[in-house]
C-alpha positions as CSV (number, residue, x, y, z in Angstrom):
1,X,-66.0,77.8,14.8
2,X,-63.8,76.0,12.2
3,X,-60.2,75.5,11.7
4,X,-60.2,76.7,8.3
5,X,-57.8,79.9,9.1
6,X,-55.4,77.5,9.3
7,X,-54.3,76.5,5.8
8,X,-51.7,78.9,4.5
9,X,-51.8,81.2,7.7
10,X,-49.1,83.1,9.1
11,X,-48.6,82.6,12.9
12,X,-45.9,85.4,14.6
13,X,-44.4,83.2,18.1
14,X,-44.0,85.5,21.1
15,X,-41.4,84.6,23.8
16,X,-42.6,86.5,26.2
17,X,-39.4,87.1,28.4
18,X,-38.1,88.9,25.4
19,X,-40.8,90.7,23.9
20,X,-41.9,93.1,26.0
21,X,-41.4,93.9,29.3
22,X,-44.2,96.6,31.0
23,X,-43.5,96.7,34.8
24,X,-39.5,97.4,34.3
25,X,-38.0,93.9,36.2
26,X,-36.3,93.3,32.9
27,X,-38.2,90.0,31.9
28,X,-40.9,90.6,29.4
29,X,-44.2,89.9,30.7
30,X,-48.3,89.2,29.1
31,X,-48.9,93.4,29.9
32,X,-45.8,93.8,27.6
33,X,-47.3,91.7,24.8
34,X,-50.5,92.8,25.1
35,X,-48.9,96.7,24.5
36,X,-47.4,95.2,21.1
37,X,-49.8,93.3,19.5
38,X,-50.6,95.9,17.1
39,X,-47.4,95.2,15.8
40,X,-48.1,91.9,14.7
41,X,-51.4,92.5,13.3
42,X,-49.8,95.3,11.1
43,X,-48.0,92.7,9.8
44,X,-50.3,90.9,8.1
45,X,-50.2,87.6,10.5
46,X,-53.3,85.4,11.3
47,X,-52.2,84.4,14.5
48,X,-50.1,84.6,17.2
49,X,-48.1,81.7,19.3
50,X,-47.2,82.0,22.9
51,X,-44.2,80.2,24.4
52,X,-44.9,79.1,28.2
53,X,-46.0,81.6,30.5
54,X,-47.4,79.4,33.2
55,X,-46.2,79.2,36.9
56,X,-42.9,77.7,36.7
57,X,-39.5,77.5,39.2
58,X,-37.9,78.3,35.6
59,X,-34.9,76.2,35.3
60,X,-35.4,75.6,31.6
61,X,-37.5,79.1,31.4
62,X,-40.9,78.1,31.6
63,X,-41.1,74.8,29.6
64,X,-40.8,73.2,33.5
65,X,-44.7,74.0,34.4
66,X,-45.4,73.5,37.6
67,X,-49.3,74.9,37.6
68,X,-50.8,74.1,33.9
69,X,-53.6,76.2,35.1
70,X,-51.3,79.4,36.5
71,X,-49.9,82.3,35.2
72,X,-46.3,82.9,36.7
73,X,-46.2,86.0,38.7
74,X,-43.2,87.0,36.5
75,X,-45.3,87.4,33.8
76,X,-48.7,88.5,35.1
77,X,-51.9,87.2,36.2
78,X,-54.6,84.9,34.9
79,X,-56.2,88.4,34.4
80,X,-53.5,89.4,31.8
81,X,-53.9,86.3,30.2
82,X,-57.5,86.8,29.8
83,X,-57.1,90.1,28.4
84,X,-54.4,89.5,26.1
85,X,-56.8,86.7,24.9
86,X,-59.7,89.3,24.3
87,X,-57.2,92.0,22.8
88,X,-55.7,89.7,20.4
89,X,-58.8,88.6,18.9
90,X,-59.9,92.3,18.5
91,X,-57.3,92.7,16.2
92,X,-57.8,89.8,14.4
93,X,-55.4,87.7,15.7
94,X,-56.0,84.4,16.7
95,X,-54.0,82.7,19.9
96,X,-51.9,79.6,20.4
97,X,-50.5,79.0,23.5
98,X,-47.7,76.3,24.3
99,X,-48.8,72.7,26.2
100,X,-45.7,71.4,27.5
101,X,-47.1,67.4,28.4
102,X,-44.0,65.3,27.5
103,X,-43.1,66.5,31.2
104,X,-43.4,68.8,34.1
105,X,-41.6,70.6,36.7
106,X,-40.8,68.7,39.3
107,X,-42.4,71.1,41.2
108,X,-45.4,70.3,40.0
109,X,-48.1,68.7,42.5
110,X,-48.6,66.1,40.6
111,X,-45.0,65.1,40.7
112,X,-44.7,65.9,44.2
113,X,-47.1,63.0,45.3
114,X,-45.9,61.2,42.8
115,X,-42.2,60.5,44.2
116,X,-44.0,60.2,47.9
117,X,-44.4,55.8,47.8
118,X,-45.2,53.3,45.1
119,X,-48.4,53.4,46.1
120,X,-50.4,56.8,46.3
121,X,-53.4,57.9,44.1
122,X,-50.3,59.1,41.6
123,X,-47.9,56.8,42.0
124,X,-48.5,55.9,38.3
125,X,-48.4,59.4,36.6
126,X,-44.6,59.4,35.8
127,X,-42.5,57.0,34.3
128,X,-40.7,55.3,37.3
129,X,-38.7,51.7,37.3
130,X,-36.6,49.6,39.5
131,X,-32.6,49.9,39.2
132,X,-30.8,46.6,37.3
133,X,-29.7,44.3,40.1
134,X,-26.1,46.0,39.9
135,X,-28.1,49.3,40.6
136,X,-27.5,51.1,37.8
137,X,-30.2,52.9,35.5
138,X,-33.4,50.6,33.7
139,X,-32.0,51.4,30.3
140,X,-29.4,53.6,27.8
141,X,-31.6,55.9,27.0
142,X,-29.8,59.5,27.7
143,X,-31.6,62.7,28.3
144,X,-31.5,65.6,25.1
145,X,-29.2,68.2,27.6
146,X,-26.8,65.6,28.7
147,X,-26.3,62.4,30.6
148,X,-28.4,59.8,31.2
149,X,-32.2,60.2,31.4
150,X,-33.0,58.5,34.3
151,X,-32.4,59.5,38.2
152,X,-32.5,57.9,41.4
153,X,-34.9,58.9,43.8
154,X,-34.4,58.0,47.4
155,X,-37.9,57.7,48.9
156,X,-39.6,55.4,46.1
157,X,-36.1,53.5,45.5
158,X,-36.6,54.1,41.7
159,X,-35.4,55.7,39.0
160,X,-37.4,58.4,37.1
161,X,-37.4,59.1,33.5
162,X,-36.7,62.7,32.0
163,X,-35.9,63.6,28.4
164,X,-34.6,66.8,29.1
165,X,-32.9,68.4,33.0
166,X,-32.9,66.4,35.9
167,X,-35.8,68.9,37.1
168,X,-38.2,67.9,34.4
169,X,-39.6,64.0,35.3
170,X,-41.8,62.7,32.1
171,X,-45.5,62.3,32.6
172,X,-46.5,58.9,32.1
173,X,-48.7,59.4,29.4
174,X,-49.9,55.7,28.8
175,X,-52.0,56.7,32.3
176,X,-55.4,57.4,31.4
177,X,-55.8,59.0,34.3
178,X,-53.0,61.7,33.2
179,X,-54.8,61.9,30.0
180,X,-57.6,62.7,31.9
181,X,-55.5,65.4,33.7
182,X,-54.1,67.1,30.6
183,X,-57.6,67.1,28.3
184,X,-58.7,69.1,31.8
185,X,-56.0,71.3,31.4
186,X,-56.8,71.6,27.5
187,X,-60.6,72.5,28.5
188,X,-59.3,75.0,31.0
189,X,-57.6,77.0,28.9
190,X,-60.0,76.3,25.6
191,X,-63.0,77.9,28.1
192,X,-60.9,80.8,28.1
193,X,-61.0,81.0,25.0
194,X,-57.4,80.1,22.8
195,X,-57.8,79.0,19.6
196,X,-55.7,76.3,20.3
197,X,-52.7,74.9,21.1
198,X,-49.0,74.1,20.3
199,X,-47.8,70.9,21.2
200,X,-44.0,71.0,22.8
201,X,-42.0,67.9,21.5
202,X,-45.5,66.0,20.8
203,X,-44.0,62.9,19.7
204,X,-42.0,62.5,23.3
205,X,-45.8,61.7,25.4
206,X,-45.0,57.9,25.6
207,X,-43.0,55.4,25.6
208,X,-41.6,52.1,24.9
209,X,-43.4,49.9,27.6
210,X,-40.7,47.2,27.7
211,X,-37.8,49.7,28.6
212,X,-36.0,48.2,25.5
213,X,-32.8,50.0,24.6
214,X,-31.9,52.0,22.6
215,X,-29.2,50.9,19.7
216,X,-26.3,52.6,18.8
217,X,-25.6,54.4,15.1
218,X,-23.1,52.5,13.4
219,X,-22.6,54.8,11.5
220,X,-20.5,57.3,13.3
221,X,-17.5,58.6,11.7
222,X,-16.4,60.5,14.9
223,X,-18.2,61.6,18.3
224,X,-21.5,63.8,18.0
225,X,-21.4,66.7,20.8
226,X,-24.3,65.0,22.6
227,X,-24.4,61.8,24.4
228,X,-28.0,61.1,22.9
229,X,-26.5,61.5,19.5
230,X,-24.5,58.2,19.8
231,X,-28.0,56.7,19.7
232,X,-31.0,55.4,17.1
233,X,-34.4,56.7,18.9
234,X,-36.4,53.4,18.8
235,X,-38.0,53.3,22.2
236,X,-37.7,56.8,24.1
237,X,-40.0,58.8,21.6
238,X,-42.3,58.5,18.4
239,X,-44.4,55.4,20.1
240,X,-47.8,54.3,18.2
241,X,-49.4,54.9,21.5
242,X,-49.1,58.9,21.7
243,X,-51.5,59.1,18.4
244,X,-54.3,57.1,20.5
245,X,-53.7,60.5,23.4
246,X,-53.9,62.6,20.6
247,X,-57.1,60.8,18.8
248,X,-58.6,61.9,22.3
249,X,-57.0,65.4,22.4
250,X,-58.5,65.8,18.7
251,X,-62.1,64.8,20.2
252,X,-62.1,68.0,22.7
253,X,-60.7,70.3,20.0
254,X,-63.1,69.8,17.7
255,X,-65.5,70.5,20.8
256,X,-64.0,74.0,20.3
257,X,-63.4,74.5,17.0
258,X,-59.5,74.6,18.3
259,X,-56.8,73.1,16.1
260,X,-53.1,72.0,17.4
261,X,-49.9,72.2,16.3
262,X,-47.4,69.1,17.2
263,X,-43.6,69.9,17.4
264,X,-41.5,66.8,16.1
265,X,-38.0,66.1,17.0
266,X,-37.4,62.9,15.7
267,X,-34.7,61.0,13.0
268,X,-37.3,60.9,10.5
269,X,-38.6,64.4,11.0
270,X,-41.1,64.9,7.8
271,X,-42.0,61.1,8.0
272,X,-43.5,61.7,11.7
273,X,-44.4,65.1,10.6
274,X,-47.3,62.9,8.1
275,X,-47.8,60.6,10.5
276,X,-49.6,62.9,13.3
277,X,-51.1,64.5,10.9
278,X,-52.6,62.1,8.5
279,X,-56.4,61.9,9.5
280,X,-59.3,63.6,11.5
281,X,-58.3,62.0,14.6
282,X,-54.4,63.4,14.4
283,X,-53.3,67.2,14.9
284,X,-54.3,69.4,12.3
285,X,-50.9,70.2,11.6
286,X,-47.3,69.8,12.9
287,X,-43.6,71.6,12.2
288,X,-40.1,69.7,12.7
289,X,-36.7,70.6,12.6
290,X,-36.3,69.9,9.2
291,X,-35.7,73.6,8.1
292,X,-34.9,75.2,11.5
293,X,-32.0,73.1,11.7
294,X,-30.6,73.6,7.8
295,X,-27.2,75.0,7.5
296,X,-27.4,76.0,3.6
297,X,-30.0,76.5,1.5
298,X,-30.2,74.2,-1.8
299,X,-32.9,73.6,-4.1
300,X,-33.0,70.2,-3.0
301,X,-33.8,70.2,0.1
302,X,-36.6,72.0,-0.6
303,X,-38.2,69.9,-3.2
304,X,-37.5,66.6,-1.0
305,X,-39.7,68.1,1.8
306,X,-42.3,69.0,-0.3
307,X,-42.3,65.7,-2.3
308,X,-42.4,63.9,1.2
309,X,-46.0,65.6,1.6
310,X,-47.3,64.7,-1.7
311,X,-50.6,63.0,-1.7
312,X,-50.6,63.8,2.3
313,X,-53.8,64.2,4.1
314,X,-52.4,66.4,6.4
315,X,-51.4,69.7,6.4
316,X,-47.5,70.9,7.7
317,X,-46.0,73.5,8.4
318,X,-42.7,75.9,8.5
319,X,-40.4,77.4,10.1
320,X,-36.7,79.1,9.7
321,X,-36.4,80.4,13.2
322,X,-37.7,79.7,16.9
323,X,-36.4,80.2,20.3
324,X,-34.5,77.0,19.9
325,X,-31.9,77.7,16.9
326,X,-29.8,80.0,15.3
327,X,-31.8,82.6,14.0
328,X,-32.6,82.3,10.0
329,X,-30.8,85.8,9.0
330,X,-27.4,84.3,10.4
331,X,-27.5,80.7,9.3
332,X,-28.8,80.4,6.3
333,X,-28.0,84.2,5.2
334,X,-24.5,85.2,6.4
335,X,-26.5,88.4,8.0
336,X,-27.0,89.6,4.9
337,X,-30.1,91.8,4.1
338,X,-31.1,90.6,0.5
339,X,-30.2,87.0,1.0
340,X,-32.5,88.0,4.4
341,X,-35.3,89.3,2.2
342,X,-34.9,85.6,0.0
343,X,-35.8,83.1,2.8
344,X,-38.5,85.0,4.2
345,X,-40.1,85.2,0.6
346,X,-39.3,81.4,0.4
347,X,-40.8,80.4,3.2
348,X,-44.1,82.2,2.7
349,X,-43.9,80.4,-0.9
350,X,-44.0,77.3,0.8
351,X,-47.3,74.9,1.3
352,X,-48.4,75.1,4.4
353,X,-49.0,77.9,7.8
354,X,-46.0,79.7,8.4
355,X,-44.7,80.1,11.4
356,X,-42.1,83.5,12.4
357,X,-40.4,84.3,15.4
358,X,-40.2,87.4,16.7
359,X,-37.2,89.7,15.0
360,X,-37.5,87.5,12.1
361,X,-39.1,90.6,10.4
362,X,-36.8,92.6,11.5
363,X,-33.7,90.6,10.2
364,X,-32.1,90.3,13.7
365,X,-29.1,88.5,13.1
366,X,-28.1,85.7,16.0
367,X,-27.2,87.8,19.0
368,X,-23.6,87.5,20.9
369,X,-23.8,86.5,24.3
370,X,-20.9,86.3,26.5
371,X,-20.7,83.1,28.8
372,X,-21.1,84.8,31.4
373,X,-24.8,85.9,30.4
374,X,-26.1,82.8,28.9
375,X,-28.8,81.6,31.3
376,X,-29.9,78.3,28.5
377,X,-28.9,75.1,30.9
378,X,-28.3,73.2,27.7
379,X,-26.4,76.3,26.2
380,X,-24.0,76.1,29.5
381,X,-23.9,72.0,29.4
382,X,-22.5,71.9,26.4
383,X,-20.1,75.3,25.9
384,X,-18.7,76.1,23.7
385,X,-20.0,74.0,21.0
386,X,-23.6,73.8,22.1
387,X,-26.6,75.5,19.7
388,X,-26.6,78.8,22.0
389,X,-30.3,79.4,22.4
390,X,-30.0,82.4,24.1
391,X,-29.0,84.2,21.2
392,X,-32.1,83.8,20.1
393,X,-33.8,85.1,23.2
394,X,-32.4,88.5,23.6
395,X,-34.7,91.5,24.2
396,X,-36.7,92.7,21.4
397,X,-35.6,96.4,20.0
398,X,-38.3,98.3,19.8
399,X,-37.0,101.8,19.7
400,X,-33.0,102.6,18.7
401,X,-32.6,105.2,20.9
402,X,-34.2,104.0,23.9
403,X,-33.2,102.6,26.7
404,X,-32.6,99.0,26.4
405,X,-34.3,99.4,23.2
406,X,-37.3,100.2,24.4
407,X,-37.7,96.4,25.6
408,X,-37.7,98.0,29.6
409,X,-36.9,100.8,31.5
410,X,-34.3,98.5,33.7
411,X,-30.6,99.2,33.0
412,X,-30.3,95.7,32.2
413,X,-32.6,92.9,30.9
414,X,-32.4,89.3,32.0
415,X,-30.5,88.2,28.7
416,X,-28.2,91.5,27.3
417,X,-29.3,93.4,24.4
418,X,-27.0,93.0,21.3
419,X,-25.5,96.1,20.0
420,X,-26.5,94.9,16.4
421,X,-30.1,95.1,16.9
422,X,-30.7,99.0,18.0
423,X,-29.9,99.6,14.3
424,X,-32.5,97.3,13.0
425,X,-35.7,98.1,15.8
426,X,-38.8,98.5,14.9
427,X,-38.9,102.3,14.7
428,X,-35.6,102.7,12.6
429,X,-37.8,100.3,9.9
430,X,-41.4,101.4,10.2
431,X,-42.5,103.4,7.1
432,X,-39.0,102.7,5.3
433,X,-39.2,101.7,2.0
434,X,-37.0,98.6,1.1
435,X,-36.3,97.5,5.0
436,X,-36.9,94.2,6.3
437,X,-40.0,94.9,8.3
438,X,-41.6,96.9,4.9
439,X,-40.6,93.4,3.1
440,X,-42.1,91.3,5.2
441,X,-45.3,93.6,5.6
442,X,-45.5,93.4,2.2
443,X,-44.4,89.2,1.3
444,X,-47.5,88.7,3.7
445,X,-50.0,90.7,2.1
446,X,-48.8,89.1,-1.0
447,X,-49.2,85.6,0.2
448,X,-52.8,86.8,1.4
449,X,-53.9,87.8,-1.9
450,X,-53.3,84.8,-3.8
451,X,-55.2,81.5,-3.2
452,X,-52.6,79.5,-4.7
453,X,-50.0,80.3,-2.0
454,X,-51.9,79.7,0.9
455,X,-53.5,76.9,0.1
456,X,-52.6,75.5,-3.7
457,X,-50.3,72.2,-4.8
458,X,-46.5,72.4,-5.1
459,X,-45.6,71.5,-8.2
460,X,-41.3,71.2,-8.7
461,X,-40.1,72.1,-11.8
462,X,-36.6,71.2,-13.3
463,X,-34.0,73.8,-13.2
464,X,-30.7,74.2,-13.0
465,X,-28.9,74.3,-9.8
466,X,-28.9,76.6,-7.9
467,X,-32.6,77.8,-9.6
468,X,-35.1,77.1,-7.2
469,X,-38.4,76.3,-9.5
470,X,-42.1,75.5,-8.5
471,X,-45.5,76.2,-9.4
472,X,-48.1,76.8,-6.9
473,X,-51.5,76.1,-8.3
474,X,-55.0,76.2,-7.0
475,X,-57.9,76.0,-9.4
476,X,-57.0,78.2,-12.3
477,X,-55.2,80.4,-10.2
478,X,-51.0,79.5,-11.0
479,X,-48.0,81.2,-9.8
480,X,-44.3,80.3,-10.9
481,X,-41.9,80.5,-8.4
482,X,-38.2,81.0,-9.4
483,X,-35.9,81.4,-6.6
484,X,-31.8,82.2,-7.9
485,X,-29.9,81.1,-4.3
486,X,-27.0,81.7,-5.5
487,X,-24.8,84.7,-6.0
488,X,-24.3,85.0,-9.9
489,X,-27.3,85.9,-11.9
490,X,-29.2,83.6,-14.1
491,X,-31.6,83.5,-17.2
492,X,-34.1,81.0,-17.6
493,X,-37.4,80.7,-19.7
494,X,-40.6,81.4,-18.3
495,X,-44.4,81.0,-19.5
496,X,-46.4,84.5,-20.2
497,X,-47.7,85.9,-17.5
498,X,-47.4,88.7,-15.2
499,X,-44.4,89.6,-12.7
500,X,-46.3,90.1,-9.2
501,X,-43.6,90.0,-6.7
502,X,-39.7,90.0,-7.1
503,X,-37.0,90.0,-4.8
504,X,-34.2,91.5,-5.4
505,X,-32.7,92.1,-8.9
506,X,-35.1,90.4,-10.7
507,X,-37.7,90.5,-13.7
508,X,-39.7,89.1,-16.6
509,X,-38.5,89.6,-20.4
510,X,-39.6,88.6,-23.0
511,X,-37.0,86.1,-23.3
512,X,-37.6,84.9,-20.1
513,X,-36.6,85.7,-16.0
514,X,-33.9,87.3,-15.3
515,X,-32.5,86.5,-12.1
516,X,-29.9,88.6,-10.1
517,X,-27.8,87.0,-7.7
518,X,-30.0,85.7,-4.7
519,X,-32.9,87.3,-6.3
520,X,-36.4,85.9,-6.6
521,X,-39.5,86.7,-8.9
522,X,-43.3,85.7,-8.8
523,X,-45.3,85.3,-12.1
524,X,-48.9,84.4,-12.6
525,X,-48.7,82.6,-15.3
């Protein structure tokens, strides 16, 4: 077994809640999946990812594990996940499944014994210290969903670290013995047989041993929304000793033939981005927020991500939408179909695996949900002015004139459906020529057939704004890239070649490309 599927692949994330839900409880479920992956191997893709589906009290929706090893009833059995393993890679697909290690529940066992004294076998495996002799908190640092990240804890008379809710303590991950604990967990599922893994907020596992805080941004011209974005990230995250975890973590994938995937949420996203993945002993590969969070589209920022990975070891990747942001079609597109049809082509132009979240091939638009739906704890902490993840989470349409969509035969679903999306479901697309699912199908199998997309340089060339130019080139093999992303059209001289894909109102002459307004065109020059 190698990793070589990798480079240039296209990996579909599942959320399971919202996928597909078979026993009619209105939370999707593995059964559900398992019913749909032919759906994502018709798309072209080379793998699929799967967001948390372990046992879990579910107060941040599965990414509080409190069984590494168990399936959550709500979704299935270990059973289920076993045979959505073996389905999957019947049809070609290969499976990712999320490792959430920054932290746990704290209903996890581990944690349990943890808070018990300052002395038990696992008194070490989270990050506790003492209160400041005036009894307040060890340090500034302040949790990602609001307030500080530390909490008291009445039996050990210390304060516990957590990034993220109250109800998710960090694992000390300096403790060898938790490493010990998590590469278990790692072989667990690897013996199972998952191709490998993605990392949740990778750069989080340690750290700064001193406690030091953290300093303010002086720059500030007015107050973020977020307490923790009053502050510069020195000592909380992105510590030199998570890449000595992750030299170990890269020893038993290799065992496997496994790769992993690192999520970074850091100041410096691509800069970390390189960093875990520069080397045999780092991940293999690892996405940021660089592009998820992106408001507007510009040449520019394009060609400074891709000039931040010149002469790079490692390999990134990309992403426009997750379960975590606005979806792409609404913030970057204005929900509009061609301008849709453009950033999915532009990110499959991109070097690197891309990564899609379910809908994003339908062109699902951000779903509307009232306040009085949103279950997202950071969505409710921060209302009205908070990201709004659950509009990202709503039930998958699979069938316009079904109930619910054809996500479940409930009446209702654990997040509402959007009126929006019964128009757009899978079966109102399928077969249609010129609809976003036919697009995608087909931007895929165009990326498939040539070497120099998946795996070739990316070469910027000068254009005007807002012309979008590269070259991707592998060998002999070279394709021009010219992406128009804005709304008037636009000439501009190209080489001799050969149009292979366009987007849009676009095409070769012999006195160069003509580009429509938010148009794009492919030449093999």
């Amino acid at each position: 077994m190698t990793t070589d599927w990798l480079r240039g692949a296209v990996i579909y994330q599942i959320y399971p809640r919202s996928f597909r839900d078979s026993d009619g409880d209105g939370v999707g479920d593995l059964r559900g999946a398992i019913e749909k992956l032919d759906h994502v191997a018709a798309l072209g893709c080379d793998a699929i990812w799967l967001s948390p589906f372990f046992t879990s009290p579910m107060k941040d929706y599965g990414y509080d594990v409190s069984d590494y090893c168990g399936v959550d009833p709500l979704f299935g059995s270990l059973a289920d996940a076993d045979a959505l393993i073996k389905r999957a890679h019947e049809l070609g697909l290969k499976v990712i499944i999320d490792q959430v290690w920054s932290h746990s529940s704290d209903q996890h066992a581990w944690f349990a014994e943890s808070r018990q004294s300052r002395d038990n076998p696992k008194a070490d495996w989270y990050v506790w210290a003492d209160a400041k002799p005036d009894g307040s908190p060890p340090n500034n640092w302040q949790a990602m969903f609001g307030g500080g990240a530390w909490t008291w804890d009445s039996r050990r008379r210390q304060y516990y670290l957590h990034n993220f809710l109250v109800e998710q303590p960090d694992l000390n991950v300096r403790n060898p013995a938790v490493q010990d604990a998590l590469l278990d967990v790692a072989r667990f599922w690897l013996e199972r047989g998952v191709d490998g893994f993605r990392l949740d907020v990778v750069n989080f596992f340690t750290h700064d041993a001193q406690l030091r805080d953290n300093p303010p941004i002086t720059s500030l011209r007015r107050a973020p929304p977020r307490p923790h974005q009053f502050q510069r990230h020195l000592y909380d995250r992105t510590q030199p000793e998570t890449l000595e975890f992750i030299a170990r973590l890269r020893g038993v994938l290799d065992e496997y033939g496994a790769m992993a995937v690192g999520e970074i949420e850091d100041e410096e996203p691509l800069k970390v981005q390189r960093e875990y993945t520069d080397g045999d002993d780092r991940l293999h590969t690892a996405y940021s927020f660089f592009l998820l969070r992106t408001r507007a589209m510009a040449p520019a920022v394009i060609k400074d991500a891709m000039a931040q990975w010149e002469g790079a070891r490692g390999w990134p990747s990309w992403s426009l939408s997750n379960h975590d942001v606005t979806r792409f079609p609404t913030r970057l597109a204005d929900d509009d179909p061609q301008r849709t049809k453009l950033m999915m082509a532009l990110l499959l132009a991109l070097r690197g695996t891309a990564f899609l979240y379910q809908g994003d091939e339908l062109g699902l638009p951000h779903a509307d949900v009232p306040f009085e739906r949103l279950r997202d704890p950071e969505a409710i902490a921060f209302w009205p002015s908070g990201i709004g993840r659950d509009g990202a989470r709503t039930p998958m349409p699979w069938a316009r004139d079904a109930n619910m969509a054809g996500f479940t035969q409930a009446p209702d679903a654990w997040l509402p459906l959007d009126p929006r999306h019964r128009a757009l479901a899978v079966d109102v697309q399928d077969g249609i020529g010129g609809s976003m699912l036919e697009f995608t199908r087909d931007a895929i199998a165009f990326r498939k057939s040539c070497a120099a997309l998946r795996e070739g340089e990316f070469i910027a060339l000068d254009a005007p704004e807002p012309v979008l130019a590269f070259e991707r080139r592998l060998g002999d093999e070279r394709m021009l890239c010219l992406f128009n992303l804005g709304p008037e059209p636009v000439r501009r001289p190209a080489a001799e070649g050969v149009a292979r894909f366009s987007v849009g109102d676009a095409e070769l002459r012999t006195s160069g490309a003509a580009l429509g307004g938010f148009s794009a065109l492919f030449v093999a020059i």
